[in-house]
Every structure is written in structure tokens, then in C-alpha cells.
C-alpha atoms as one frame of an Amber mdcrd trajectory, in Angstrom:
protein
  -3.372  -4.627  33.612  -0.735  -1.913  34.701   1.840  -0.611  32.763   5.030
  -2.301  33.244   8.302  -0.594  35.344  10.459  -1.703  32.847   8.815   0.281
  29.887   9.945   3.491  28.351   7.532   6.494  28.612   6.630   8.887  26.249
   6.048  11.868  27.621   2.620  13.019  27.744   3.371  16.697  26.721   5.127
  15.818  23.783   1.986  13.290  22.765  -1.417  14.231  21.245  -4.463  11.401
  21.021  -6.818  10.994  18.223  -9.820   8.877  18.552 -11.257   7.347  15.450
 -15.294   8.125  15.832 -16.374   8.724  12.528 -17.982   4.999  11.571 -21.339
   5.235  10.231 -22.415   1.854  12.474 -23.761  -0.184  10.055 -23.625  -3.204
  12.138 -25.314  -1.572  15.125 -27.912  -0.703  13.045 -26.452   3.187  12.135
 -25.688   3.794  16.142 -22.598   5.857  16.788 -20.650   3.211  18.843 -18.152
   5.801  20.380 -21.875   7.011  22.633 -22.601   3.162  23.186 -23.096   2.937
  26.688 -20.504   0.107  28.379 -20.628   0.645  32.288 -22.928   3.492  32.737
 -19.798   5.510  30.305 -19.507   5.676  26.254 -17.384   3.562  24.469 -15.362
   6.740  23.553 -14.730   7.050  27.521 -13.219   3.805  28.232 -10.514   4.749
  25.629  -9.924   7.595  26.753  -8.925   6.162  30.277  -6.274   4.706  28.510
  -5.300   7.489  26.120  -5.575  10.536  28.405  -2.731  10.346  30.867  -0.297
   9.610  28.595  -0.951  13.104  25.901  -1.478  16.583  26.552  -3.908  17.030
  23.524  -6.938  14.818  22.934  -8.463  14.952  19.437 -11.847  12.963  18.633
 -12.201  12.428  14.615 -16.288  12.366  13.968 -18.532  13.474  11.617 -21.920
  13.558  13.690 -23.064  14.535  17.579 -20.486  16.777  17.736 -21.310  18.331
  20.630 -21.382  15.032  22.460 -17.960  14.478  21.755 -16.716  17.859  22.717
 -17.134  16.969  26.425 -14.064  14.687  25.725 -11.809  16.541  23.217 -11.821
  18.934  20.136 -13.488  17.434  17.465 -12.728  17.395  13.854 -14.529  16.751
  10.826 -13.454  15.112   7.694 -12.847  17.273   5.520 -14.957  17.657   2.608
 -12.764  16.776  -0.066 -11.729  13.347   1.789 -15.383  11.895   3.215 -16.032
   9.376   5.338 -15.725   7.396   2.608 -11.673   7.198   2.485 -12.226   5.833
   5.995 -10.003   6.360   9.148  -7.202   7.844   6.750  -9.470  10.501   6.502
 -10.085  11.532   9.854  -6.319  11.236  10.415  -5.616  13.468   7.210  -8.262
  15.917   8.908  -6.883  16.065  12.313  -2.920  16.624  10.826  -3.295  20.560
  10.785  -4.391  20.464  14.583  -1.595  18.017  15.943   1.157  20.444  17.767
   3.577  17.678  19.352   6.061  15.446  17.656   4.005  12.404  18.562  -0.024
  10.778  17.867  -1.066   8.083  19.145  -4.546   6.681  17.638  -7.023   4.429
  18.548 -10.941   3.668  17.325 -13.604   4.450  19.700 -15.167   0.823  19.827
 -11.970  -0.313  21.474 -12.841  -0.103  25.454 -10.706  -3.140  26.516  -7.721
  -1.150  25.425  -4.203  -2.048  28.041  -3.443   0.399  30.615   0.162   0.031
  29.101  -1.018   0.424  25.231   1.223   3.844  24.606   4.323   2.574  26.721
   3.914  -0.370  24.610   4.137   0.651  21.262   6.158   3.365  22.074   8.935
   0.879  23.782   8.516  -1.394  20.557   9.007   1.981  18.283  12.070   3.016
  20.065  13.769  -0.879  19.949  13.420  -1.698  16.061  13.254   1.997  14.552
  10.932   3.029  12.884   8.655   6.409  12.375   5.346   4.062  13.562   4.305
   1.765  15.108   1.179  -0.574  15.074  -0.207  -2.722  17.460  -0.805  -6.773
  16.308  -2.684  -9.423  18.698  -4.661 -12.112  18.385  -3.130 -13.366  15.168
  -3.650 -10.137  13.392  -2.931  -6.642  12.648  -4.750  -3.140  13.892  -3.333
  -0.687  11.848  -5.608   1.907  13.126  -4.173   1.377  16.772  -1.338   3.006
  16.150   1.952   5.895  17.631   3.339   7.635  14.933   6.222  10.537  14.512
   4.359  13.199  13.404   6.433  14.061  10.557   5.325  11.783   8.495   1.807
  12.614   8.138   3.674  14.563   5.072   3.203  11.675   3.326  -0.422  10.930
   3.894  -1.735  13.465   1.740   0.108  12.708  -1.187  -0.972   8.722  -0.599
  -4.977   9.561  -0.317  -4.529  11.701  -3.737  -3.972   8.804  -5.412  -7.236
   7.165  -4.452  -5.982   4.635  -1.988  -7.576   4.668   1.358  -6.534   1.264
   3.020  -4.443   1.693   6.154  -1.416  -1.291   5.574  -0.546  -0.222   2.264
   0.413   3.124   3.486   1.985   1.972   6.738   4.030  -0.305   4.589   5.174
   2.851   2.257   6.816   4.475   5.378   8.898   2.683   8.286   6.290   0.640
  10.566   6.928  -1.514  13.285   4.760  -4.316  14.214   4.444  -3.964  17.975
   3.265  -7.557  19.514   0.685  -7.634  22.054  -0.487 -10.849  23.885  -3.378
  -9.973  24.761  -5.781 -10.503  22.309  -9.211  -9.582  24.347  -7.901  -6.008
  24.794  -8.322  -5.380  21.200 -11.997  -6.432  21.051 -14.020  -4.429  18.328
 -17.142  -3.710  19.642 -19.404  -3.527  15.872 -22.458  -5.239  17.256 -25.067
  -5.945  20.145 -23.246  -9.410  20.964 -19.689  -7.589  20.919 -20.891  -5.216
  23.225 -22.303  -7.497  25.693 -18.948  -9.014  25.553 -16.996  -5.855  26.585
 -19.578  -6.164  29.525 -18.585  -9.492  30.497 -14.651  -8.603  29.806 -14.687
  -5.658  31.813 -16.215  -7.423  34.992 -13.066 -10.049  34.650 -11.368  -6.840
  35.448  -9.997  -6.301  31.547 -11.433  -2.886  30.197
């Protein structure tokens, strides 16, 4: 799919990308699924053909083969104090003291079928209803972690994780959030196991990743 004339663009120097890779892979049997090979390229890669034009910063949250994933960004840690454990709230709380532009937008690495259009998208939906983010919902349900957000209020994200919540909705629901529509529910694919990767396979040879 290509992104749509009609759609606002964010400007990609004013934009940095984060890309969630810091899932143990339970379900793959403890494989880091952003280095899952899809198409001869990592998972992590197919996002990042989305992701990279539209930034001038890419950030890769993960907490193992670092030096893997510095062939396709800067990569940060969790920080000790947060863990893995407090999930993708703590790789963004991690990467907050590196972001230098007023906007992030975020997406997990076992998301390959993401649309060409996916920033213009939420962005466009941001800028119609208000809001300081926006999060992208398809295929009758939410995915908070696929997400553009004003950078100022990461402020609050601290503050929230300190009080031993982790989950992503309740916070997104403590700030302004927009739910940004998308209709196309195969682009938002989770690859978490063998069969879900085979199907990213057989989506991106119908010409959607």
C-alpha cells in the first residue's frame, strides 16, 4: 500500500523511531523475533522500511544481541531499575533521555506487515481529534504499542511506572489518546510463533509487508 496524497506529513526531522525488541520470545521458543529471518531480512528490517523515511533518529529498545541491532539504530537497554519485566513501558521509559525531536513514533519488531502510510496515518488522525497520542486500532482491537506520541508527555511516564503499573492502555488513557482506525487488519500481524511467521511469508508475497 502507498501512502495516501491526501494525508498530512510529519516531518521526518522533527520525528524519532523506537522499535520495541526487547521480548524474551517465549513463544518462539526464547528466539529474538526482531533477527527472525522473513525474506532473506530480520523482522526488525521490514519495520524499519516503514519507520525510516519518515524520522531522522532511529532508536531500537533491546536487551540482548546488541550488536546485531546496532547495524539498524542506537540501541538502548532497559534500565536496571525498570527490567524487562515492566514490559514495553520500559524500553520506552529507557529510550526518553535519548529522544531529541518533539515527536516518537513506536512500533514492535514482530510487526513486518506494517502500512507504508502507518506514520501519515496516525499522525493525520492525531492532528484531526487532538490529542498528545495516538494509537493505532484494526482488526477489532487495539495496539497500544503502535503508537506517535508528543514527546512531552513522556513526563508522565515515569511517575506512572513508580507506581507499579506497567500495562500500556491504562496509561494511554491517563493522558489524551486518540484511537487512530486502520482497516487493514493483516498489516498488524504479530509474528510470536513458527505458524505466524510463515504467515508474514505468505502475506508478504500477496504484496502486503
Amino acid at each position: 500500500m502507498t501512502p495516501s496524497a491526501s494525508l498530512i506529513e510529519l516531518p521526518p526531522s522533527q520525528a524519532t523511531a523506537l522499535v520495541l525488541a526487547g521480548g524474551q520470545g517465549r513463544r518462539m521458543d526464547g528466539a529474538d523475533k526482531g533477527l527472525a529471518p522473513l525474506l532473506g531480512q530480520p523482522l526488525v528490517a521490514h519495520v524499519l522500511r516503514v519507520l525510516a523515511p519518515n524520522v531522522s533518529t532511529i532508536l531500537i529498545s533491546a536487551n540482548r544481541h546488541e550488536n546485531e541491532y546496532r547495524r539498524f539504530g542506537r540501541v538502548i537497554a532497559d534500565l536496571p531499575e525498570r527490567g524487562a519485566a515492566q514490559g514495553p513501558l520500559a524500553g520506552l521509559s529507557a529510550a526518553t533521555p535519548h529522544i531529541c525531536t518533539p515527536w516518537l513514533v513506536m512500533a514492535a519488531c514482530d510487526m513486518p506487515c506494517l502500512p507504508a502510510d502507518y506514520v501519515a496515518r496516525l499522525y493525520q488522525g492525531l492532528v484531526r481529534d487532538g490529542g498528545d497520542i495516538a494509537f493505532a486500532h484494526a482488526g477489532a482491537r487495539d495496539h497500544p504499542v503502535c503508537l506517535l506520541l508528543r514527546t512531552t508527555v513522556l513526563g508522565s511516564l515515569n511517575a506512572y511506572l513508580d507506581t507499579g503499573q506497567r500495562a500500556v492502555m491504562p496509561w494511554l488513557a491517563s493522558v489524551r489518546a486518540v484511537r487512530v482506525v486502520f482497516d487493514d487488519a493483516n498489516a498488524f500481524l504479530n509474528v510470536n510463533t513458527a505458524q505466524d511467521l510463515a504467515r508474514a511469508a505468505t502475506l508478504a508475497g500477496q504484496g502486503l509487508a
